[in-house]
N, C-alpha and C positions, 0 to 999 in steps of 0.2 A: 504494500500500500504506500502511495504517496505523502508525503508532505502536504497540508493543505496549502490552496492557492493564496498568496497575498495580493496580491492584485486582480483585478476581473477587465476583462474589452468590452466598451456596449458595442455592438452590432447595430445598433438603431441608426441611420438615416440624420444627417445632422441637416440645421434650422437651411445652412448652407445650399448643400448638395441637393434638399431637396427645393429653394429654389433654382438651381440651377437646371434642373429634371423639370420643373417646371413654368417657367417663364416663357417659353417658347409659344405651350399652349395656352396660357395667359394673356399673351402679348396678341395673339390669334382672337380670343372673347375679347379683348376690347379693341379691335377694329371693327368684328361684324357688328360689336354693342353700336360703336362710334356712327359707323356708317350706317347703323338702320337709324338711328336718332337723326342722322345728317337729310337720309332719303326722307322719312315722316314727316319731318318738321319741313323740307322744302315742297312736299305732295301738300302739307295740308292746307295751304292757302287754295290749292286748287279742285278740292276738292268741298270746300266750306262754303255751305249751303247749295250743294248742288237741288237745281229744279225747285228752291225754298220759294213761294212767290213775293217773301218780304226781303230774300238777297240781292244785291245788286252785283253778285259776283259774276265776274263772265259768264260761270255756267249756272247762276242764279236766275231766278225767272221773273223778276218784279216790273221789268218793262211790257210783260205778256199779262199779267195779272192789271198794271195800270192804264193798258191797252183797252181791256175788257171794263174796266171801273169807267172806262168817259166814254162806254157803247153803254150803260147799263145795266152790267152784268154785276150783281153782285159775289166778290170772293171768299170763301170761309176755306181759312187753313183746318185742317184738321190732321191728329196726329196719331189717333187710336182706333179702334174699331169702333170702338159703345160710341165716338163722335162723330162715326161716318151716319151709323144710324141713326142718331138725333138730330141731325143738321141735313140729312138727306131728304126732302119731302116727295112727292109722287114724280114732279113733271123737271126736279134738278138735271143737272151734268156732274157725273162723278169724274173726275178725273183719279188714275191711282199711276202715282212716279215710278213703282218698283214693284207690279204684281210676283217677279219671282222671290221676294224676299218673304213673303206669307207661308207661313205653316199650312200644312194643309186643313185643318180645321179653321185657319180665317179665311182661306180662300173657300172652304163650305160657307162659311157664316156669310161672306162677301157673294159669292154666287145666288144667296136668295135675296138679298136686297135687290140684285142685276135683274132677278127675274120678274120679280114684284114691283119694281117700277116703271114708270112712262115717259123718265128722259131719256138721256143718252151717260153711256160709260164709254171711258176712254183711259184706253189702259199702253203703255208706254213700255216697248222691250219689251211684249212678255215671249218668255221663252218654254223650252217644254215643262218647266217644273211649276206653271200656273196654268200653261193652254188647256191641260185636260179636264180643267175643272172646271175654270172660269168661260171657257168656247170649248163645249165639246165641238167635235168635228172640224177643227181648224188644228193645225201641225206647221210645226218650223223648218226651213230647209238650213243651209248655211248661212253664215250671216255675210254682208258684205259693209266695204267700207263708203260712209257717208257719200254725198254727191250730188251733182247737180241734179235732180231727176223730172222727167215732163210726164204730166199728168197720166194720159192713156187712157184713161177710162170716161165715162160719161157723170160719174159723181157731182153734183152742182159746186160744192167746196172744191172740189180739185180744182177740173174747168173753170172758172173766177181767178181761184187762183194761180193760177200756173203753176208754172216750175219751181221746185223746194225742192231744200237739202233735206235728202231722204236719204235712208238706206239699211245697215246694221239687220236689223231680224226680217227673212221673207217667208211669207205663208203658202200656207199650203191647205186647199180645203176636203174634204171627203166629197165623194161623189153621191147629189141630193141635198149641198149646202149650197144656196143661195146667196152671193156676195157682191160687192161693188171691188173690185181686185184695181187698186192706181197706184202710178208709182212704181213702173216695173222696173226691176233690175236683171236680167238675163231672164226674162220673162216669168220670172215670180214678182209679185205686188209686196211694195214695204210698206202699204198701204191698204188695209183691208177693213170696210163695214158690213158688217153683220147683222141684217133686219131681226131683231127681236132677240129675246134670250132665251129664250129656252121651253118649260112646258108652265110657268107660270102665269100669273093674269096679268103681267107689266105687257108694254107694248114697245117699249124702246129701246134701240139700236145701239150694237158696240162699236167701237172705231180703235181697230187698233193700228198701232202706230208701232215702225220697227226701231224708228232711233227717236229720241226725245229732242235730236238737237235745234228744231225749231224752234223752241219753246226759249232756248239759251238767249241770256244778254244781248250776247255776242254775236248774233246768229240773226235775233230778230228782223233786222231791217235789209236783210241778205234777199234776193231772189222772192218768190209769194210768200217768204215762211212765215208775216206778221198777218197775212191776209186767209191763210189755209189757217194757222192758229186763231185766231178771232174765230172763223166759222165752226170750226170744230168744235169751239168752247162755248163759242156766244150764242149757240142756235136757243139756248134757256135762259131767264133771265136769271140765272142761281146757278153758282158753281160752285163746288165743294170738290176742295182740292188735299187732295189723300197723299199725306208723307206717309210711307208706313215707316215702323222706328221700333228696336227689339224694347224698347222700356215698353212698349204696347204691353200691360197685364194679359188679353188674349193669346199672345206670342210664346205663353209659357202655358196655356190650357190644353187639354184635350177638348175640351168642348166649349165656346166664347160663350155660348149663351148661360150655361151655369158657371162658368169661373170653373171649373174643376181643373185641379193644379196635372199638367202633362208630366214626363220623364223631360230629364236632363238629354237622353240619346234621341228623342223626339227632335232636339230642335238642332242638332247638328243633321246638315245635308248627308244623304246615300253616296254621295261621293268621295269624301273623306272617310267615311266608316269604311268600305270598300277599300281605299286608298289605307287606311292604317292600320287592315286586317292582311293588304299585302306585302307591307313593310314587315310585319309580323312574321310572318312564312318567308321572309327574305332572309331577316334575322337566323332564323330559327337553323336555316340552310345553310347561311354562310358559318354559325354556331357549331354546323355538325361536318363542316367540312374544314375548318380550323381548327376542329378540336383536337386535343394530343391523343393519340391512339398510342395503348399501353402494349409493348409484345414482347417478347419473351427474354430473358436477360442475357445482354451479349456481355463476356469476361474483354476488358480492355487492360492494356498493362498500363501502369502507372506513369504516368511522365516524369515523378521526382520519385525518387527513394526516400522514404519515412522512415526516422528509426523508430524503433519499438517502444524505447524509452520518450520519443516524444507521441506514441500512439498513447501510451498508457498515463501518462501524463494528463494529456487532452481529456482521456475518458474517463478517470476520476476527478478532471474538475466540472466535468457534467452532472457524475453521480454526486459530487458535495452541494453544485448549484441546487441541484432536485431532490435534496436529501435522501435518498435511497440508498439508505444506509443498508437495507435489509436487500435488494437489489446486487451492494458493494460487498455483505459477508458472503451471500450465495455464489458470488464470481470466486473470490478467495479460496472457499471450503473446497469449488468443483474441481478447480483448479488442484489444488492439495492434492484430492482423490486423484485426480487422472495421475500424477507424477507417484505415488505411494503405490498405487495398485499393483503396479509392474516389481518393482522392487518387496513385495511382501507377495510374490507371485500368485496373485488374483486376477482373472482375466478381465482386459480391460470394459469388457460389457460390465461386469461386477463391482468395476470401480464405484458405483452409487451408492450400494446395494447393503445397507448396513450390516446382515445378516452374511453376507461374505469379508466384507471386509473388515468389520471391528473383530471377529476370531480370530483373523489371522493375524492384525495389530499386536495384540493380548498378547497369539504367540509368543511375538516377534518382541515385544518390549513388556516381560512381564512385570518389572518394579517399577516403571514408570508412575511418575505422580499427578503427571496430568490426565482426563477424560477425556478418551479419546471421542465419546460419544457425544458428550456435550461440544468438543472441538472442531469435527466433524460434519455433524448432524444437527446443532442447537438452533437457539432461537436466533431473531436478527438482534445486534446490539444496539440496547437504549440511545448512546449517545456517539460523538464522535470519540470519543476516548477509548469507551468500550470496544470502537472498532479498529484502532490501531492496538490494542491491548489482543484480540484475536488474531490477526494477524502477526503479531511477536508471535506469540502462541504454535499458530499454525505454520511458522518458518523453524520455531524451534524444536515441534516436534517431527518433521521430513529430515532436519539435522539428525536429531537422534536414530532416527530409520537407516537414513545412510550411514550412521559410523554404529551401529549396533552388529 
């Protein structure tokens, strides 16, 4: 047995080393940090109050909403569902900015006001994740980019007004739907009305619209697009103009009309769910195909020569770190046996075996005054003393073996 260690080595990772291990990636999170706070904050001017009718931002709408206020028309912002329904009366115009942003239970709750009434709805970009609800029998093809675009059709709002910047979402109708198709773009319509809604008792017409960009600041005084927006809007003297916005309490329902609270995975789109169920199965693959496969153990020679004295050194300052004292007499005792066995001719299988080998000890040393069975065979030592005290013991009786 050893000396015990005076000194110990942490192994631990110093405050250093591990920035240096890490700064790299550090230095990586605050650029993308840097640069998405760079991108946001320059997007958000352009984006702040888009289609708002009291913004005056380029892509604000307050020049089409003041347009409409010296025809007449009265405008009522609205921001929720419960205020599309109290502010909507029989013979209004709904205008709605963003039908794909509706849960599907507001586009149910929305699609009965559509049908129950006798103005006009005019719903902007919608695309397939509101068509099927809000216009059954109309579908989207590709969308294309904005443009000059001429009427086409016999529509009295087109016709009047000419040419507008049209384009973005083109429709598509079922065979047996009935429409006013203007506005062609490689002969799909980014303009399409729609007599009636559906099987209810309202009587009036949808208009949808594939890009919103007439309605823009910036846009208005372009080509017909102040004159096809008046008509589209103004044909009622009462517009109710529909931001929809996730603080909408409906936005979180399954059902608008009782409030009953929806699931959290309700109000994320089928498209990221999909998309984060296949990042999963990505993971999972790339998981099982980087992972370390265990096989069977190959003997390599050692690049340095260890001596012994430093093997055995190293592995009782293990056994004093982990106090395995009783781990440290077991090595000792086995060791003993294996070297005494041969010399007290018991065969080496025997060497454990107290019932071979303490007889033949006896023989072998019969005034001896130590026990050989408690030397041998005992328990582990209390402390560390006790176990350098066994060890004296167990070197001084294989001495006696050899010189008896």
């Amino acid at each position: 047995m050893t000396r015990p260690a005076t000194a110990t080595t942490s192994t631990a990772p110093s405050a250093r080393r591990v920035w240096t291990r890490m700064r790299g990636t550090l230095l990586v999170l605050a650029l993308v940090l840097v640069g998405g706070l760079a991108l946001a904050t320059m997007r958000s001017g352009d984006t702040h109050g888009a289609l708002d009718p009291d913004s005056a931002d380029p892509t604000g709408s307050r020049a089409v909403a003041r347009l409409l206020a010296a025809h007449g028309v009265t405008v009522t912002r609205a921001t929720t569902l419960d205020e599309v329904r109290s502010r909507t009366d029989a013979g209004a115009t709904l205008l709605v900015t963003t039908p794909d942003l509706l849960t599907e239970s507001q586009q149910t709750a929305l699609r009965t006001t559509m049908t129950d009434a006798t103005g006009r709805t005019v719903l902007l970009g919608a695309g397939t994740a509101s068509l099927d609800i809000l216009v059954p029998g109309v579908t989207t093809a590709p969308s294309v980019p904005v443009g000059n675009l001429a009427p086409s059709c016999a529509l009295p709002a087109a016709t009047r007004a000419g040419s507008a910047d049209l384009g973005g979402e083109r429709y598509l109708t079922d065979p047996g739907v009935t429409a006013d198709a203007c506005y062609l773009s490689d002969g799909l319509p980014t303009l399409l009305r729609v007599p009636g809604t559906g099987t209810g008792t309202g009587t009036g017409d949808t208009v949808l619209l594939g890009s919103p960009d007439i309605l823009h600041n910036k846009r208005l005084d372009q080509q017909g697009n102040a004159s096809l927006a008046l008509q589209l809007l103004g044909s009622r003297p009462h517009l109710v103009w529909y931001l929809p916005s996730l603080t909408d309490p409906s936005a979180t329902a399954d059902d608008p009309a009782d409030g009953t609270p929806g699931s959290f995975l309700s109000l994320i789109p089928s498209g990221w769910l999909w998309g984060t169920l296949q990042l999963a199965v990505a993971a999972v693959l790339a998981a099982l195909w980087r992972a370390r496969r265990l096989g069977p153990l190959v003997t390599e020679r050692l690049p340095v020569a260890v001596r012994a004295s430093e093997a055995t050194e190293g592995r009782a300052r293990l056994y004093r770190k982990a106090d395995a004292r009783d781990r440290a007499a077991s090595v000792l005792r086995t060791a003993t046996r294996s070297r005494l066995a041969p010399l007290l001719g018991v065969a080496r299988q025997d060497a454990h075996s107290p019932e071979r080998l303490l007889p033949a000890l006896s023989a072998r040393l019969p005034e001896t005054t130590a026990d050989p069975g408690t030397l041998l065979f005992g328990t582990a030592p209390a402390d560390d003393a006790a176990l350098i005290r066994l060890a004296d013991q167990l070197d001084a009786l294989e001495r006696e073996v050899r010189t008896s």
